[in-house]
mmCIF file of the N, C-alpha and C atoms, coordinates in Angstrom:
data_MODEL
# 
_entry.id   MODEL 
# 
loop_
_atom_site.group_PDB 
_atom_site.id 
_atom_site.type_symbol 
_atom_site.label_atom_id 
_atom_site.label_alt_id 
_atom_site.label_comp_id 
_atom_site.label_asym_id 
_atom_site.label_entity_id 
_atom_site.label_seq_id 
_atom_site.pdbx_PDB_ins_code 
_atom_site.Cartn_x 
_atom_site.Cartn_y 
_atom_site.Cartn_z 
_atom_site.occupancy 
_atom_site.B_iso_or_equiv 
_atom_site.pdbx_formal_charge 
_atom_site.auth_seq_id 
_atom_site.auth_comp_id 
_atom_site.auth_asym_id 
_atom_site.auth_atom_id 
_atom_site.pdbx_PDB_model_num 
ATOM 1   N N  . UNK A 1 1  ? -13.664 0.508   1.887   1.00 0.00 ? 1  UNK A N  1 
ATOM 2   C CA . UNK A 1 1  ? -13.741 -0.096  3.183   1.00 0.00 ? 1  UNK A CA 1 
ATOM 3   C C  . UNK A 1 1  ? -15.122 0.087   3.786   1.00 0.00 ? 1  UNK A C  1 
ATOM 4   N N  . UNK A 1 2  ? -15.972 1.343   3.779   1.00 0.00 ? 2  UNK A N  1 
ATOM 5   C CA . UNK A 1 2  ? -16.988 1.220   4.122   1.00 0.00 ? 2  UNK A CA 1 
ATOM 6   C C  . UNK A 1 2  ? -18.314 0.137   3.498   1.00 0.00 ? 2  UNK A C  1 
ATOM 7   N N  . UNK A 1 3  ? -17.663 0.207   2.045   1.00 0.00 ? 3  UNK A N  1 
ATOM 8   C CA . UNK A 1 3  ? -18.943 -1.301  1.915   1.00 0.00 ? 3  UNK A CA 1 
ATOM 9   C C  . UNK A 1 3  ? -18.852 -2.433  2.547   1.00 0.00 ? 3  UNK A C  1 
ATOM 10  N N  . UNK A 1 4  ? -17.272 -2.455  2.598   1.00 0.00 ? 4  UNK A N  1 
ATOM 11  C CA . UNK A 1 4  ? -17.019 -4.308  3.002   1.00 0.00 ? 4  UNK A CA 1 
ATOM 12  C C  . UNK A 1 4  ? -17.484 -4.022  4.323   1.00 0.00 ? 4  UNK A C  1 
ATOM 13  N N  . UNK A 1 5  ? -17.553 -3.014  5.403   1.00 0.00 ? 5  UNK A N  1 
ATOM 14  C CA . UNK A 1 5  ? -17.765 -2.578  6.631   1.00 0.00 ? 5  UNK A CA 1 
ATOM 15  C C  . UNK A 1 5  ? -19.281 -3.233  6.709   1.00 0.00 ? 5  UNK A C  1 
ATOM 16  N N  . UNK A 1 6  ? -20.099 -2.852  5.582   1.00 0.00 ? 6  UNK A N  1 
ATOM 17  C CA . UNK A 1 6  ? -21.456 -2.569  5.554   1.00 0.00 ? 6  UNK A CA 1 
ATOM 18  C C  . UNK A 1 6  ? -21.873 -4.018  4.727   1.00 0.00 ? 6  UNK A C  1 
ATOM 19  N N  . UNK A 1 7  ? -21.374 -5.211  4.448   1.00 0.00 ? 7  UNK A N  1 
ATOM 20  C CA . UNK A 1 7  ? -21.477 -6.186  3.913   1.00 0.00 ? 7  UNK A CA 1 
ATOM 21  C C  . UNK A 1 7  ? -21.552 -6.282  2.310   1.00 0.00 ? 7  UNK A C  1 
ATOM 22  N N  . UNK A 1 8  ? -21.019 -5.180  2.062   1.00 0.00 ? 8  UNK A N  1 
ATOM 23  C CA . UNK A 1 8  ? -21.269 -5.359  0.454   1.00 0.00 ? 8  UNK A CA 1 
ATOM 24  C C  . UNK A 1 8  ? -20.553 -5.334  -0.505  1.00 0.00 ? 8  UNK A C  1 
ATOM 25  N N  . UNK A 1 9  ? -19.237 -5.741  0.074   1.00 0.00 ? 9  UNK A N  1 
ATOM 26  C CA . UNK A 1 9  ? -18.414 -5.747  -0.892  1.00 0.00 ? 9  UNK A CA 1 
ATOM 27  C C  . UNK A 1 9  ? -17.113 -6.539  -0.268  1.00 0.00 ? 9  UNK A C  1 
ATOM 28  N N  . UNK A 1 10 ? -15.783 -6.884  -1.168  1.00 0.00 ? 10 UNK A N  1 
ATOM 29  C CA . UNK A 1 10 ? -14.264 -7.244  -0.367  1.00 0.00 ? 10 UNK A CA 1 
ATOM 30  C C  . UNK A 1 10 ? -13.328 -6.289  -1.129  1.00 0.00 ? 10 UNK A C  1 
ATOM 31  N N  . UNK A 1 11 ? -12.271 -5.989  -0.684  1.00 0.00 ? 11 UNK A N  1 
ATOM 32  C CA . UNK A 1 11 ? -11.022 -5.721  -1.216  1.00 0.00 ? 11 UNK A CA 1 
ATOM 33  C C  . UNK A 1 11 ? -10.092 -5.781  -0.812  1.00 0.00 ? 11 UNK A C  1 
ATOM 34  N N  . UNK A 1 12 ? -8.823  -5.099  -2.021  1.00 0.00 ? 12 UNK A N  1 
ATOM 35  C CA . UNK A 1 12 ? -7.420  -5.930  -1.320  1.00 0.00 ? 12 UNK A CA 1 
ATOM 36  C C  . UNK A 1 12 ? -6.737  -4.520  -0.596  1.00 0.00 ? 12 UNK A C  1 
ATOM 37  N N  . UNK A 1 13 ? -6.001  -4.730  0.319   1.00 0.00 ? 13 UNK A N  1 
ATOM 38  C CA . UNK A 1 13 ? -5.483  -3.932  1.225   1.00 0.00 ? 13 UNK A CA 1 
ATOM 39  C C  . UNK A 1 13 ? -3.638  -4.501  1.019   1.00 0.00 ? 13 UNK A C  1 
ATOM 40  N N  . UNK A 1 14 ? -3.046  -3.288  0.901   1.00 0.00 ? 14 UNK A N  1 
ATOM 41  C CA . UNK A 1 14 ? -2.017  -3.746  1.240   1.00 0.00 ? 14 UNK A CA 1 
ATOM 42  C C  . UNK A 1 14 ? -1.185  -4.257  2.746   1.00 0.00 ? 14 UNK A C  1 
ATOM 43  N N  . UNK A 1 15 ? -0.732  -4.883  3.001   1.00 0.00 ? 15 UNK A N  1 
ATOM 44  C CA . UNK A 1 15 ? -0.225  -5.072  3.946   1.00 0.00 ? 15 UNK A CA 1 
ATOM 45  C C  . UNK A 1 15 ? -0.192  -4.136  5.032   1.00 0.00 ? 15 UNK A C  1 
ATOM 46  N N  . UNK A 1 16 ? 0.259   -3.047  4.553   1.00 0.00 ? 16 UNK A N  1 
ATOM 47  C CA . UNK A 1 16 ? 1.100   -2.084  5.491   1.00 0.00 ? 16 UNK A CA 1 
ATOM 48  C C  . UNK A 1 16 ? -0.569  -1.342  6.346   1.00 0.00 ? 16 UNK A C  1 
ATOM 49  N N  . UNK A 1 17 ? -1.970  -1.394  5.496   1.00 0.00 ? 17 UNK A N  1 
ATOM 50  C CA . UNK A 1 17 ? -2.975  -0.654  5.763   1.00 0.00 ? 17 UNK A CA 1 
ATOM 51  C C  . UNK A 1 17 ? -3.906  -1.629  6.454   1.00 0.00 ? 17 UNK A C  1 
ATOM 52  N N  . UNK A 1 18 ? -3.551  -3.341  7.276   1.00 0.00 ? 18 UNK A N  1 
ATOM 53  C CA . UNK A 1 18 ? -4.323  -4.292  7.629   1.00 0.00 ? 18 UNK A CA 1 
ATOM 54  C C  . UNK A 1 18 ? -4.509  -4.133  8.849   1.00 0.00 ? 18 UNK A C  1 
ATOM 55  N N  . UNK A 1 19 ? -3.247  -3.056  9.712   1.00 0.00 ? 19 UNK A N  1 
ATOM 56  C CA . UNK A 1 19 ? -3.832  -3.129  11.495  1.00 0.00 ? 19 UNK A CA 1 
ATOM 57  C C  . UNK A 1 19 ? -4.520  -1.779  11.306  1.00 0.00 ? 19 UNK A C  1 
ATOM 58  N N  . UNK A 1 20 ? -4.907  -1.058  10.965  1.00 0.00 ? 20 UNK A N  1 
ATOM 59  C CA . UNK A 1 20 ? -5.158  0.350   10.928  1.00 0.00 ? 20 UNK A CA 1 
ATOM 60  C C  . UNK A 1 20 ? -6.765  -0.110  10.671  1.00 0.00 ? 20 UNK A C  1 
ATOM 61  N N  . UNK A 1 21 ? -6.617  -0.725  9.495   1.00 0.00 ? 21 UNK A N  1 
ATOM 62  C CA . UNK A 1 21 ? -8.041  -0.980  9.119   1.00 0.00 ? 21 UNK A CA 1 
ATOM 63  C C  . UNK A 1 21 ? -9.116  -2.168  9.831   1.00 0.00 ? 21 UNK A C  1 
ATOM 64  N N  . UNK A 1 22 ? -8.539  -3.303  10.453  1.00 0.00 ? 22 UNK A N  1 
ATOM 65  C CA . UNK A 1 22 ? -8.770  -4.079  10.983  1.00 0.00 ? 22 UNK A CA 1 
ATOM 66  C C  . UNK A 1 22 ? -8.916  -3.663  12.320  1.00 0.00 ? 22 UNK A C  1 
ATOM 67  N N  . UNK A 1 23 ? -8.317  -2.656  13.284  1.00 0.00 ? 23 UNK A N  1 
ATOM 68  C CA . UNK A 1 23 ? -8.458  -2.074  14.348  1.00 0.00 ? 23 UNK A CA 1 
ATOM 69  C C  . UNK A 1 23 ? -9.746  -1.263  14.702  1.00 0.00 ? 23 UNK A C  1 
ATOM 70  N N  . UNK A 1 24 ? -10.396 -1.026  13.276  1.00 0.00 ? 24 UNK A N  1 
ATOM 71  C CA . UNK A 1 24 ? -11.618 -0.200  13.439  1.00 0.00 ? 24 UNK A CA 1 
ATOM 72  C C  . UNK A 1 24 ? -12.855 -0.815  13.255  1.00 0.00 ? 24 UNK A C  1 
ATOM 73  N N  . UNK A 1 25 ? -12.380 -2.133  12.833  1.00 0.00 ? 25 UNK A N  1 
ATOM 74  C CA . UNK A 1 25 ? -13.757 -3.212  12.975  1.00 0.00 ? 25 UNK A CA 1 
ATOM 75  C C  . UNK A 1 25 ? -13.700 -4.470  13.216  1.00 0.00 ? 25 UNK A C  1 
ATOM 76  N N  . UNK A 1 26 ? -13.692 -4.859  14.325  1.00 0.00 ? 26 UNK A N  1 
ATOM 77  C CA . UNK A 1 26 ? -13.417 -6.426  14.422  1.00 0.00 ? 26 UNK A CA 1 
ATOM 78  C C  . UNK A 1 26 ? -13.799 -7.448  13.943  1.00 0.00 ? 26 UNK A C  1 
ATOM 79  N N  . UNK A 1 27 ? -14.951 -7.421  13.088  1.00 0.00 ? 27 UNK A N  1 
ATOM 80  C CA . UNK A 1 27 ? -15.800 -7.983  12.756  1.00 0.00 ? 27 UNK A CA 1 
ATOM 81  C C  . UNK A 1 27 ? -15.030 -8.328  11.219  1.00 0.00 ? 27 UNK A C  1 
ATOM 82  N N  . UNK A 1 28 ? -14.143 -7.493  10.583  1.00 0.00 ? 28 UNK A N  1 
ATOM 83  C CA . UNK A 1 28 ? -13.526 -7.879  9.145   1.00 0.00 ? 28 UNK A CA 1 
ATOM 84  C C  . UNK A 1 28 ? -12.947 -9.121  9.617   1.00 0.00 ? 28 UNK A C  1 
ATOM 85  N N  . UNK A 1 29 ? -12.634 -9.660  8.483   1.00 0.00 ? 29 UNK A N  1 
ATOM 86  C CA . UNK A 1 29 ? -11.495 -11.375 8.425   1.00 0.00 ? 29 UNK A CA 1 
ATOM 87  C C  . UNK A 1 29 ? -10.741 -10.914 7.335   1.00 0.00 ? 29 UNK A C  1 
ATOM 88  N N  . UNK A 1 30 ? -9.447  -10.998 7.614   1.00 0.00 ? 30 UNK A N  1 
ATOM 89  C CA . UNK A 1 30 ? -8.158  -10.748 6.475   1.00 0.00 ? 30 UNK A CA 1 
ATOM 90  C C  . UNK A 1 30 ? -7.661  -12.395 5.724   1.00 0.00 ? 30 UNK A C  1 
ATOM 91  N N  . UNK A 1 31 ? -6.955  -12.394 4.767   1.00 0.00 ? 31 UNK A N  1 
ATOM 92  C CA . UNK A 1 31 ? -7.149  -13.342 4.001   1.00 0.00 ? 31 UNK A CA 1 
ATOM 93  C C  . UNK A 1 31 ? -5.349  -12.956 3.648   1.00 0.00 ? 31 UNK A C  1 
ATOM 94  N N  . UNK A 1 32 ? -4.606  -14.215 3.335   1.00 0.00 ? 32 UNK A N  1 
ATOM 95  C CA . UNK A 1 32 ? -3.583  -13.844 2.138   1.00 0.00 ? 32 UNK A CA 1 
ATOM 96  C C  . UNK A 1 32 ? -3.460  -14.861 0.605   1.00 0.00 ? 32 UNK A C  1 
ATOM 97  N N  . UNK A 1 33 ? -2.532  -14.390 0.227   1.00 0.00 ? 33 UNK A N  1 
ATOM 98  C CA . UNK A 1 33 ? -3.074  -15.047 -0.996  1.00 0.00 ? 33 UNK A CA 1 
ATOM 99  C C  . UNK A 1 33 ? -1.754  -16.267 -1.113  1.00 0.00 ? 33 UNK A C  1 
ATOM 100 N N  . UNK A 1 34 ? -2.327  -17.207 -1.683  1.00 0.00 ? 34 UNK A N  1 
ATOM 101 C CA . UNK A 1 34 ? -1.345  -18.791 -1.812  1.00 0.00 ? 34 UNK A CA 1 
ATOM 102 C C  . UNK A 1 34 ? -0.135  -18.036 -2.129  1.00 0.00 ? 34 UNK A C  1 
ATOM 103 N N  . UNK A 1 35 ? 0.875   -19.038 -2.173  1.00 0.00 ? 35 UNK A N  1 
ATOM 104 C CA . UNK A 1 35 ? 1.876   -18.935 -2.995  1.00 0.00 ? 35 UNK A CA 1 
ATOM 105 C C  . UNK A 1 35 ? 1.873   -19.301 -4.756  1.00 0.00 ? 35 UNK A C  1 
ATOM 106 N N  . UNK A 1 36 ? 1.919   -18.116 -5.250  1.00 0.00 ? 36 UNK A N  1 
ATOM 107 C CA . UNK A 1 36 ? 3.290   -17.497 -5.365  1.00 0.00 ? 36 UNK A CA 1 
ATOM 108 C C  . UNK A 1 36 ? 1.978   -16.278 -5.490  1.00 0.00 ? 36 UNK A C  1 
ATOM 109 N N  . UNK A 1 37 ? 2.581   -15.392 -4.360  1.00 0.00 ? 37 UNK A N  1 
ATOM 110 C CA . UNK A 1 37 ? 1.362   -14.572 -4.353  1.00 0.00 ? 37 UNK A CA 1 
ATOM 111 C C  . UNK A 1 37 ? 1.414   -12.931 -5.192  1.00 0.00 ? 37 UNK A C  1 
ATOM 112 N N  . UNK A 1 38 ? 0.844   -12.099 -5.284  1.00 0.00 ? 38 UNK A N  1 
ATOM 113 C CA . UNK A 1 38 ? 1.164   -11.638 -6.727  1.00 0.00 ? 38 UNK A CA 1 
ATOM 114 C C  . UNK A 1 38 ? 1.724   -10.028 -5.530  1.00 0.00 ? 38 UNK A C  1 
ATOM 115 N N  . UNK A 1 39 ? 2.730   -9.450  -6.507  1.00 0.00 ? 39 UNK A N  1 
ATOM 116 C CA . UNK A 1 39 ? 3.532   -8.276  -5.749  1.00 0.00 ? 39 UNK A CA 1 
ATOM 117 C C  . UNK A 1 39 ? 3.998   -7.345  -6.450  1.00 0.00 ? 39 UNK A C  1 
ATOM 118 N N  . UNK A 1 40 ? 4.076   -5.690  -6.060  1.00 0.00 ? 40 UNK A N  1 
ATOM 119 C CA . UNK A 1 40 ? 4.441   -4.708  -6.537  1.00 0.00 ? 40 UNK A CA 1 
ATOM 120 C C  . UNK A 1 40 ? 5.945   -4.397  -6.664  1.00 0.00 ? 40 UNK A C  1 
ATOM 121 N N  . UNK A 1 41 ? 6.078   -3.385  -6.849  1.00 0.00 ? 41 UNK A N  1 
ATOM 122 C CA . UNK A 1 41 ? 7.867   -2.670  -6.380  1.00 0.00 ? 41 UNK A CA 1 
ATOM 123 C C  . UNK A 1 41 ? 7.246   -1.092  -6.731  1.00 0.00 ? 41 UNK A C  1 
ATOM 124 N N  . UNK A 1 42 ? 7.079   -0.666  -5.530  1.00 0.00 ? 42 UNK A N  1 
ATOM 125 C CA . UNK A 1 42 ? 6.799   0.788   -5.399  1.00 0.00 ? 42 UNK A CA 1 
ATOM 126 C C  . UNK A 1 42 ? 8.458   1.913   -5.857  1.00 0.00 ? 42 UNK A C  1 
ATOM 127 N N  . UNK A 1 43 ? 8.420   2.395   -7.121  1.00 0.00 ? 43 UNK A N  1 
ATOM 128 C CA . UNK A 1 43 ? 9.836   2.570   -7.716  1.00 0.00 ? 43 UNK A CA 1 
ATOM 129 C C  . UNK A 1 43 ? 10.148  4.118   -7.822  1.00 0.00 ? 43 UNK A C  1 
ATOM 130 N N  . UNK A 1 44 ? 8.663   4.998   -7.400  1.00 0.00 ? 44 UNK A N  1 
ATOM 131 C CA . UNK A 1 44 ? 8.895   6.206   -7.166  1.00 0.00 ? 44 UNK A CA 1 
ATOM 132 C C  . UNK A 1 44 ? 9.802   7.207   -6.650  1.00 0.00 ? 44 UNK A C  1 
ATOM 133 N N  . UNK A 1 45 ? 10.740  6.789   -5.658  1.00 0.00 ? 45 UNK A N  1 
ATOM 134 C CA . UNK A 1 45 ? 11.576  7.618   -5.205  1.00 0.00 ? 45 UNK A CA 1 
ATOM 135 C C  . UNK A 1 45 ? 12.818  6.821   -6.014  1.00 0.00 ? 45 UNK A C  1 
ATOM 136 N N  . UNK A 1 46 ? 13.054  6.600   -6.544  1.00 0.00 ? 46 UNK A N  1 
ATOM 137 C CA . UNK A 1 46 ? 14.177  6.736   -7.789  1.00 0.00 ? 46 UNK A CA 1 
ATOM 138 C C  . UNK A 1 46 ? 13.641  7.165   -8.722  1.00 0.00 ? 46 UNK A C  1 
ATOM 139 N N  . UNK A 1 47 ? 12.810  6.764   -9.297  1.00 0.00 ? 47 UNK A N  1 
ATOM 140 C CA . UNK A 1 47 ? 12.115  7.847   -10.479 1.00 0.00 ? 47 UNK A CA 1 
ATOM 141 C C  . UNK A 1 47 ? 12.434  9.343   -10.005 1.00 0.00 ? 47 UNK A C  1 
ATOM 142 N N  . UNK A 1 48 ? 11.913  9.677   -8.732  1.00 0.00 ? 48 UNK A N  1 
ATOM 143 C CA . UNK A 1 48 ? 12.238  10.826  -8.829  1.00 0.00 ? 48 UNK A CA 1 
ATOM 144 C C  . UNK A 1 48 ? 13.770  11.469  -8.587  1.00 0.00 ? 48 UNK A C  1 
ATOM 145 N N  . UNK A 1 49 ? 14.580  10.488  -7.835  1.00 0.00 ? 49 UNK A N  1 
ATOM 146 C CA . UNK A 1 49 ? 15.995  11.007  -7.891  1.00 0.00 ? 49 UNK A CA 1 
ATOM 147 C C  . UNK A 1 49 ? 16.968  11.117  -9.028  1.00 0.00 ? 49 UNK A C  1 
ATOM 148 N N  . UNK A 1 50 ? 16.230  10.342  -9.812  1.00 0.00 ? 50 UNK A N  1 
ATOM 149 C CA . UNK A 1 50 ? 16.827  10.212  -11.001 1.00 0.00 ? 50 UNK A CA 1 
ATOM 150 C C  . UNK A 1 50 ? 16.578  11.694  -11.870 1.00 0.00 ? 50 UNK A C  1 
ATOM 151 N N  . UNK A 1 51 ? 15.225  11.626  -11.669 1.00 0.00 ? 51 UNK A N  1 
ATOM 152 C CA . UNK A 1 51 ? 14.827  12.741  -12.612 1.00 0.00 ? 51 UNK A CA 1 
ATOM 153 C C  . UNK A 1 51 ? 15.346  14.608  -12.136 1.00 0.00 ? 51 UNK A C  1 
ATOM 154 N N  . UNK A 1 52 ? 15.754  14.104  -10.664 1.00 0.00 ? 52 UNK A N  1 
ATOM 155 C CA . UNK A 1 52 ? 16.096  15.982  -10.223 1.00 0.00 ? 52 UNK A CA 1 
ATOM 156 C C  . UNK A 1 52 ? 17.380  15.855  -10.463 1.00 0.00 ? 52 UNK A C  1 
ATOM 157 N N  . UNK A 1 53 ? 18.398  14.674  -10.295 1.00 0.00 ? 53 UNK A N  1 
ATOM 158 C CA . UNK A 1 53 ? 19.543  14.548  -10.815 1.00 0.00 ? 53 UNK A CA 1 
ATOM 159 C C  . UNK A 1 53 ? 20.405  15.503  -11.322 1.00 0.00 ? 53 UNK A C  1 
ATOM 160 N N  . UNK A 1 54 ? 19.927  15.754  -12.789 1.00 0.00 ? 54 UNK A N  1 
ATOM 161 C CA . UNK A 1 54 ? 20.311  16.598  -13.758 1.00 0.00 ? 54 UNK A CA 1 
ATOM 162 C C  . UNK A 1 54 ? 20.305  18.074  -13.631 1.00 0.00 ? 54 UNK A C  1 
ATOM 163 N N  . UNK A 1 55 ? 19.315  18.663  -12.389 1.00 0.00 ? 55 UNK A N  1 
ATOM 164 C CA . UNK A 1 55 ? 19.030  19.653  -12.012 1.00 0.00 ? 55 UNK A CA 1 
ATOM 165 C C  . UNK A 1 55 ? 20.136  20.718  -11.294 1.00 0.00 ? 55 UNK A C  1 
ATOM 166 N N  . UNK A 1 56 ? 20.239  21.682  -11.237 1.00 0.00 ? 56 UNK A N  1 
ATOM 167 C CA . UNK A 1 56 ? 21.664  22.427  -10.928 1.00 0.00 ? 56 UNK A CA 1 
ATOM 168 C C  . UNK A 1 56 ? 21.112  22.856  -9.574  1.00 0.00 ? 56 UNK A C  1 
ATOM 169 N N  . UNK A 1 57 ? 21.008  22.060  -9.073  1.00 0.00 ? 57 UNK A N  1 
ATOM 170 C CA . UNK A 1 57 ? 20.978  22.066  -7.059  1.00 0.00 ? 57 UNK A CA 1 
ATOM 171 C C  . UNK A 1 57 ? 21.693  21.609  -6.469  1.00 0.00 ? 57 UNK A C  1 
ATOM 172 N N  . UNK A 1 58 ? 21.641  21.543  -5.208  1.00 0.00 ? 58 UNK A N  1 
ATOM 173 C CA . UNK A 1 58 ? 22.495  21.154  -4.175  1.00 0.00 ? 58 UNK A CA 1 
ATOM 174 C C  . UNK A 1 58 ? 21.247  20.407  -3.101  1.00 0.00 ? 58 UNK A C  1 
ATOM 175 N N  . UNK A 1 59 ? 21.782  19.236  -2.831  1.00 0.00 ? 59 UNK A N  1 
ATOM 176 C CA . UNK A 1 59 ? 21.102  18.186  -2.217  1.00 0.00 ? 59 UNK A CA 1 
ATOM 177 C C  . UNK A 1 59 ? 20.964  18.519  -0.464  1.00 0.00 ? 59 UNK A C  1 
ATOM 178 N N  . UNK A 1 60 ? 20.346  19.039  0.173   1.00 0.00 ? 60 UNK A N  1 
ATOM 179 C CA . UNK A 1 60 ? 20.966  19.250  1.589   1.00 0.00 ? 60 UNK A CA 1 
ATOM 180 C C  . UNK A 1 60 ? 21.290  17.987  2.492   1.00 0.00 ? 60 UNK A C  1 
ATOM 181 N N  . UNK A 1 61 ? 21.995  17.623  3.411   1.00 0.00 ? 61 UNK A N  1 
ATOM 182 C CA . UNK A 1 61 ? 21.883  16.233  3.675   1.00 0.00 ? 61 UNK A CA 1 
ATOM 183 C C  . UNK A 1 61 ? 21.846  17.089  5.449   1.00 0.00 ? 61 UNK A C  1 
# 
């Protein structure tokens, strides 16, 4: 962020990091991408529930 700040560069931001980052310089322009635009699935917290699963604990709720 500081290059694109400083004119020397672009990158991609996820969604969730565009008012945070855009709030600190007015001067950026945000962009999205056409359809069919390209997307993750952040799958980590089942990976990990899966994996303590097996573990001889007790879950606190």
């Amino acid at each position: 962020m500081q290059l694109v700040r400083g004119g020397l560069g672009v990158t991609l931001l996820p969604r969730t990091a565009l008012r945070v980052e855009t709030g600190r310089n007015e001067d950026l322009a945000t962009g999205d991408f056409a359809d069919p635009a390209p997307a993750r699935r952040i799958a980590l917290a089942t990976t990990l529930r899966d994996a303590v699963r097996p573990l001889p604990v007790r879950v606190a709720r």
